[in-house]
C-alpha positions as CSV (number, residue, x, y, z in Angstrom):
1,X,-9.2,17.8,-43.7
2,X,-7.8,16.9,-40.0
3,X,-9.5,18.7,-37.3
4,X,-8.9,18.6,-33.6
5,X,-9.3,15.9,-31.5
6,X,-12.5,17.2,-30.0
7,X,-13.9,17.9,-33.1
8,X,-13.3,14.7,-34.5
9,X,-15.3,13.0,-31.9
10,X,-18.1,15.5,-32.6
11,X,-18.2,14.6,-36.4
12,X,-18.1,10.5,-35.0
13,X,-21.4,11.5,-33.3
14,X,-23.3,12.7,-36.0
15,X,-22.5,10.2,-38.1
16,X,-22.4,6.9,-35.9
17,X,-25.5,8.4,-33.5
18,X,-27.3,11.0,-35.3
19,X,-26.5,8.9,-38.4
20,X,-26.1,11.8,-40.6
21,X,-25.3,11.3,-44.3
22,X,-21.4,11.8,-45.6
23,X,-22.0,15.0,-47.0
24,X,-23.7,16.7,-44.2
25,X,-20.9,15.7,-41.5
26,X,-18.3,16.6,-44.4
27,X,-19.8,20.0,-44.4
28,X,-19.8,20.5,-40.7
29,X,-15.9,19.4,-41.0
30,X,-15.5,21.8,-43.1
31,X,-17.0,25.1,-41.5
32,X,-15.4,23.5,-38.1
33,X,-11.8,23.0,-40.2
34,X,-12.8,27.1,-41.2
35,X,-12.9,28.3,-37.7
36,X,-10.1,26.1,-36.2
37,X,-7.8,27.8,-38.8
38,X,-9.3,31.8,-38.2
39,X,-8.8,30.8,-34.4
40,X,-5.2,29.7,-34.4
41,X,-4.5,33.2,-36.3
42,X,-6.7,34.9,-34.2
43,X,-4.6,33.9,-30.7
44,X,-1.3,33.4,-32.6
45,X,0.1,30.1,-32.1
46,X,-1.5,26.7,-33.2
47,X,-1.3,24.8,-29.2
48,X,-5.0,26.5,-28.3
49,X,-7.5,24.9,-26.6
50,X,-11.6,25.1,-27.2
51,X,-12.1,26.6,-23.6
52,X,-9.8,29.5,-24.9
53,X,-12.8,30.3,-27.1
54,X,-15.1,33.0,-25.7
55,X,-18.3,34.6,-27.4
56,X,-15.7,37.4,-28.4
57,X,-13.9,35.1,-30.5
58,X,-17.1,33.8,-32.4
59,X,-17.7,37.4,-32.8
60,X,-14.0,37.9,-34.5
61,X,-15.1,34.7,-36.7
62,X,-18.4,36.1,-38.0
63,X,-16.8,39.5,-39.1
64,X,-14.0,37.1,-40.4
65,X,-16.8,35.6,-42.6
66,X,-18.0,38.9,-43.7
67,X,-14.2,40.3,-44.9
68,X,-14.5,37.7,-46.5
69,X,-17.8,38.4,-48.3
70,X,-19.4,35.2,-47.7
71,X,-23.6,35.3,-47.3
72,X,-25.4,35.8,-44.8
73,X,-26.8,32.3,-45.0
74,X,-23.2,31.1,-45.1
75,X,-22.2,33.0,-42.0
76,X,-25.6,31.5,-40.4
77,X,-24.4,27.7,-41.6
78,X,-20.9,28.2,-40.3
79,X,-22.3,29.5,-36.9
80,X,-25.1,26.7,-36.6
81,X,-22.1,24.1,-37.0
82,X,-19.7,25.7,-34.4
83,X,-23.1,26.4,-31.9
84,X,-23.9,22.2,-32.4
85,X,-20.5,21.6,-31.8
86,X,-20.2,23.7,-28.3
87,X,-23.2,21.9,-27.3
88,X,-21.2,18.5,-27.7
89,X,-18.1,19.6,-26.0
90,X,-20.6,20.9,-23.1
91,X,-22.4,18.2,-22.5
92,X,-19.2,15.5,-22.6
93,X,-17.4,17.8,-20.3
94,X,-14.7,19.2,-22.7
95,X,-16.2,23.2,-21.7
96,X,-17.4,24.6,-18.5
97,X,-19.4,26.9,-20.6
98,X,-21.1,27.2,-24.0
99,X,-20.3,30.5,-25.9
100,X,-22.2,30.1,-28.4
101,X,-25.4,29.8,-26.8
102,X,-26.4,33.6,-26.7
103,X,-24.7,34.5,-29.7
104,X,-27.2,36.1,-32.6
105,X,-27.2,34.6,-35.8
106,X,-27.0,36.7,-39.1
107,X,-30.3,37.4,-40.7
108,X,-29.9,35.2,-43.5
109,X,-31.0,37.3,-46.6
110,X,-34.5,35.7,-48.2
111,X,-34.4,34.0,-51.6
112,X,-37.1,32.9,-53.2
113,X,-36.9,28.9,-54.5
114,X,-36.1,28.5,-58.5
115,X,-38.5,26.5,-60.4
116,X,-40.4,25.9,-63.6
117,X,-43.5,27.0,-64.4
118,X,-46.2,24.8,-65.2
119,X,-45.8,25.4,-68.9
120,X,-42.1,25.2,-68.8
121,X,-42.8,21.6,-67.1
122,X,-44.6,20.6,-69.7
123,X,-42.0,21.5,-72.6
124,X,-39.5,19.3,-70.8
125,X,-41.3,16.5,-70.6
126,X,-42.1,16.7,-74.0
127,X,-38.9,16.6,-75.1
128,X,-38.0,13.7,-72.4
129,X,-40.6,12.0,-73.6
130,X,-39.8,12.1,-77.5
131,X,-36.1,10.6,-76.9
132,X,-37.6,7.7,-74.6
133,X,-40.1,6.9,-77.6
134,X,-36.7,5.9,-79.2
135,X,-36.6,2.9,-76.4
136,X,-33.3,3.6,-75.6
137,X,-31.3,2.9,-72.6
138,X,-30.7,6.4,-71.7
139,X,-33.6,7.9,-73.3
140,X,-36.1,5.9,-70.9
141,X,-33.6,6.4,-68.2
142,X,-33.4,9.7,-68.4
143,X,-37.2,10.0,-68.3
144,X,-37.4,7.5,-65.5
145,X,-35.1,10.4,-63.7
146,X,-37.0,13.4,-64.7
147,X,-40.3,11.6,-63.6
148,X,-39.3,10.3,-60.1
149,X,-37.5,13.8,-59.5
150,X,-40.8,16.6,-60.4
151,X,-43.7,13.3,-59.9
152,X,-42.5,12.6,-56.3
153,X,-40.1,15.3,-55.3
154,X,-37.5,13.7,-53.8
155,X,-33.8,14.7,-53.4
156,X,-30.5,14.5,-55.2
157,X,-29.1,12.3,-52.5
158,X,-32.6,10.3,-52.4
159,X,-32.7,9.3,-55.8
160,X,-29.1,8.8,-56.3
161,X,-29.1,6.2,-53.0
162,X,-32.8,4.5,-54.1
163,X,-32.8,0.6,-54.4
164,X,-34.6,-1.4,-57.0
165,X,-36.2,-3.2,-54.1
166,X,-37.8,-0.1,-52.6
167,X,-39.9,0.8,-56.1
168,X,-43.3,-0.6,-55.9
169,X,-44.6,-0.5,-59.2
170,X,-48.0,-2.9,-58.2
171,X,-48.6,0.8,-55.5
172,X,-47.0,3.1,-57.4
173,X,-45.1,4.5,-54.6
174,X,-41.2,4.0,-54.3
175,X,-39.3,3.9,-50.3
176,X,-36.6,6.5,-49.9
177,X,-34.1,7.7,-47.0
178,X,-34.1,10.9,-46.2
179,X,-31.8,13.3,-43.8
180,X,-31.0,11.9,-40.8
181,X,-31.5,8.2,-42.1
182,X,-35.6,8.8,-42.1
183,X,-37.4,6.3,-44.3
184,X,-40.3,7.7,-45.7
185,X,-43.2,6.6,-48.5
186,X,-43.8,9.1,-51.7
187,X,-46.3,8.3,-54.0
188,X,-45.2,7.5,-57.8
189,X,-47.5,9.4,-60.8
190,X,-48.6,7.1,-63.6
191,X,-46.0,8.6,-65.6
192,X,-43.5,7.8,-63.7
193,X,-44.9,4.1,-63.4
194,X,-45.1,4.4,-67.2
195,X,-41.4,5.4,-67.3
196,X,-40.2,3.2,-65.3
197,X,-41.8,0.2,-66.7
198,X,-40.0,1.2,-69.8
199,X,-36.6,1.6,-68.8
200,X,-36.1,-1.9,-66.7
201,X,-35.8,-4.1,-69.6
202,X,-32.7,-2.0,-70.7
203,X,-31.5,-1.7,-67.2
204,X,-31.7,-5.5,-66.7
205,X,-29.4,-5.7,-70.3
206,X,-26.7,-2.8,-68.7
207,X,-26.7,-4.4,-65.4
208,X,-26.2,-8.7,-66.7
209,X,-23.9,-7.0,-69.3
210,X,-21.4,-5.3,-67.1
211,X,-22.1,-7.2,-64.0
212,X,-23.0,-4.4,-62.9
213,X,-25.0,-3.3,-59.3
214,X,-28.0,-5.3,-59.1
215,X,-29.3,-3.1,-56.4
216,X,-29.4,-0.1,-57.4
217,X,-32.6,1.4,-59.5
218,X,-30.7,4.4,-61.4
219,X,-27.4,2.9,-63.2
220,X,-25.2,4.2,-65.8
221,X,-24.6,3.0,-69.3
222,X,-21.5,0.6,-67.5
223,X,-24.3,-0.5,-64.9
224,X,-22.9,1.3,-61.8
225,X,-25.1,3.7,-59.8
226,X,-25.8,6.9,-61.6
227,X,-23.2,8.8,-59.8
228,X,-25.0,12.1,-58.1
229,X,-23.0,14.7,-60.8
230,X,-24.0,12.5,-63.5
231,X,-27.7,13.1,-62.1
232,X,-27.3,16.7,-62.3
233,X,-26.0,16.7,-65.7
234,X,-28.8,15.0,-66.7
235,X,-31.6,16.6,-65.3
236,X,-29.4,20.5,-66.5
237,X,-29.5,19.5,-69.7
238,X,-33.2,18.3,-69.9
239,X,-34.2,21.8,-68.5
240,X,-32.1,23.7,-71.0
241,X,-33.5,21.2,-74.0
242,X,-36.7,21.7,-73.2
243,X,-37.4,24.6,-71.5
244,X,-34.6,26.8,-72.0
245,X,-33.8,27.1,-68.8
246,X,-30.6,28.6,-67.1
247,X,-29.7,28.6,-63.8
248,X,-32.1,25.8,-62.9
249,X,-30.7,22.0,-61.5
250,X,-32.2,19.2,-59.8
251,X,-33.0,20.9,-56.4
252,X,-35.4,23.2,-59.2
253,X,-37.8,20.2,-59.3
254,X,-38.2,19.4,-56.2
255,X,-39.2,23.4,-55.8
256,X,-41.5,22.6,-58.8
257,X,-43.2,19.9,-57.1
258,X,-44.2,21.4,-54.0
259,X,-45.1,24.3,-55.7
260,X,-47.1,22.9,-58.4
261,X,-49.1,21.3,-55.6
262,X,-49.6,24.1,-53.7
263,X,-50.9,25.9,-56.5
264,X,-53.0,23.3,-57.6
265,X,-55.0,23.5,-54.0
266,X,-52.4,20.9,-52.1
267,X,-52.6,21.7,-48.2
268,X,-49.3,22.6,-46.8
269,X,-49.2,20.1,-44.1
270,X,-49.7,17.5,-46.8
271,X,-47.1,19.0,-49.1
272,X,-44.6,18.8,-45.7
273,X,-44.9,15.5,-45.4
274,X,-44.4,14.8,-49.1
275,X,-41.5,16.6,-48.9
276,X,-39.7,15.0,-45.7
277,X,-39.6,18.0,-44.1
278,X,-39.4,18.2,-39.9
279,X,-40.6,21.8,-39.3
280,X,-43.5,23.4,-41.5
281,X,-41.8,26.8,-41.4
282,X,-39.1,25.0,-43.7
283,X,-42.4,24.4,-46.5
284,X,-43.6,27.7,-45.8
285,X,-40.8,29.3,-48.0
286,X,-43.1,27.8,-50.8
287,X,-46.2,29.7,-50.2
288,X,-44.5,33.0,-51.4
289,X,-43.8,31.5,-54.4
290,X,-47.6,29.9,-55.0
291,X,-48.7,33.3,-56.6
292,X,-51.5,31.7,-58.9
293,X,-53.1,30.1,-55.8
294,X,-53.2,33.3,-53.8
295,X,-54.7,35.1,-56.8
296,X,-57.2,32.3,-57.1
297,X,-58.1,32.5,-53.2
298,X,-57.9,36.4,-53.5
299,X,-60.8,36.6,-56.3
300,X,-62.6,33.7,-55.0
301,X,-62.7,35.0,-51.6
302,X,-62.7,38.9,-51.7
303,X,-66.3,40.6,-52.3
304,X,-64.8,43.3,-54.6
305,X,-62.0,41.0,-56.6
C-alpha cells in the first residue's frame, strides 16, 4: 500500500527510531493509506497537500468511519494514527500547525477481556496433557505452547519471535521482546519447565532432520518457526478440545493469566509488570473482570457480608 511521501517517512520513524514491530507500522499504514484515500475524495482531485488538512477535514473522516459502521475503538485507532502522524510532520516542519491536536476522540465502547475460567483451564490442560503423554512431536509441542502462553502470559508476537537461547530452564524463566523492542523477564511454571523439557528432544530430531532453524524455540513439524497463524490454530483448537470453547484465541490466555492472578490475590502493579504493560490503566481493564476476588474482599472485609 503506497502512501505519500510524508507518510512514508513517518512509517521509516517508527520502525527505524521507535523500532516498532512490522505489524504495528503496517497498521498505521494502513489507517494512514484509509484517510489519504477519504481525503483525495473529500477535496476532489488526488495533487493535495497535508497542510490542506484542517480539523474540519478530520472531522469529515471520523463521520466517514462511522457511515461506514466501523467501532468506536476503530474510529479511535484510525484517529490515534493520523494524531501521531501530525505530530511528525509538525515537528520536521512539513505543517505550520497540528489539527489534530484538539480534536476529541470517540468514546471507545467498553468490552470486557475473554477468558477461561479456572475450571475451563483446567479441562484444557487435561486434554494437552493426555496427547503429550503420547511423546509426540506435536503433542509435547503443543503443550510446550499452551504452557508458555496461560504459565507466563506472553503474546502471539512474543512467543512466535522467542529464541531457544532466551529459555532458561536451570531459572525457569524465558527472555522475550515485547512492543516497542522492550526485553523483559517472565517467570516459567514447573509445568511449563516440565513441558518443555519434553518436547526438546523431538525438536532437536525436526530441526537436524530438516535443517531446519536452530534458533528458534517453537518450530513446525518441517523445523521452521511456528508461523504466528499456525500458533493460533493451535491454541483454537486446544480451547475447543478441551473446554468447548468458542470465540476464544490466543490473546484469551493471556486475559486468563492476569486474571487468574488477580483473582488468586496477585497485586496489580505486579500483574503490570508481568504483563509488559507501560500504563497501569491498561491492567486495570482486568479488575472488572476479577469478580471472585472482589467477592472474596467484599465478605472478608464488610461487617454485614
Amino acid at each position: 500500500m503506497s502512501v505519500s511521501p510524508e507518510a512514508g517517512e513517518f512509517l521509516r520513524s517508527l520502525a527505524d527510531e521507535r523500532q516498532l514491530s512490522p505489524n504495528t507500522v503496517s497498521g498505521y499504514r494502513r489507517d494512514i493509506r484509509d484517510f489519504e484515500r477519504f481525503f483525495a475524495d473529500y477535496t476532489g482531485h488526488a495533487g493535495w497537500n497535508w497542510t490542506d488538512v484542517d480539523r474540519l477535514a478530520l472531522r469529515g473522516f471520523l463521520g466517514h468511519c462511522r457511515r461506514r459502521r466501523l467501532s468506536r475503538r476503530t474510529s479511535g485507532r484510525k484517529l490515534s494514527a493520523l494524531r501521531s502522524l501530525f505530530r511528525f510532520l509538525h515537528l520536521e516542519g512539513h505543517i505550520e500547525s497540528n489539527p489534530a491536536r484538539a480534536l476529541r476522540t470517540p468514546r471507545a465502547d467498553k468490552r470486557l477481556p475473554g477468558h477461561m475460567s479456572q475450571a475451563d483451564a483446567e479441562a484444557v490442560f487435561r486434554v494437552a496433557e493426555a496427547r503429550a503423554s503420547e511423546n509426540t512431536f506435536l503433542g509435547t509441542r503443543n503443550l510446550a505452547v499452551l504452557e508458555i502462553l496461560y504459565g507466563s502470559g506472553v503474546r502471539l508476537a512474543e512467543l512466535h519471535g522467542l529464541d531457544r537461547d532466551r529459555v532458561d530452564l536451570i531459572s525457569d524463566r524465558v527472555r522475550v521482546m515485547g512492543k516497542g523492542r522492550k526485553e523483559r523477564i517472565v517467570p516459567l511454571t514447573g509445568a511449563a519447565v516440565r513441558a518443555l523439557r519434553r518436547y526438546e528432544p523431538h525438536r532437536e530430531r525436526v530441526v537436524s532432520l530438516n535443517d531446519g532453524d536452530r534458533r528458534a524455540a517453537i518450530v513446525s513439524r518441517h523445523g521452521r518457526r511456528l508461523s504466528r497463524r499456525s500458533i493460533q490454530y493451535v491454541v483454537r483448537n486446544a480451547l475447543e478440545r478441551g473446554a468447548e470453547a468458542e470465540g476464544l484465541s490466543v490473546h484469551s490466555l493471556r486475559h486468563s493469566f492476569a486474571t487468574h492472578l488477580l483473582d488468586s490475590g496477585a497485586d496489580l502493579v505486579s500483574v503490570k509488570e508481568l504483563l509488559g504493560h507501560i500504563s497501569l490503566s491498561t491492567t486495570q481493564i482486568y479488575t472488572h473482570t476479577s469478580r471472585e476476588r472482589l467477592k472474596r474482599i467484599y465478605r472478608g472485609a464488610h461487617p454485614r457480608a
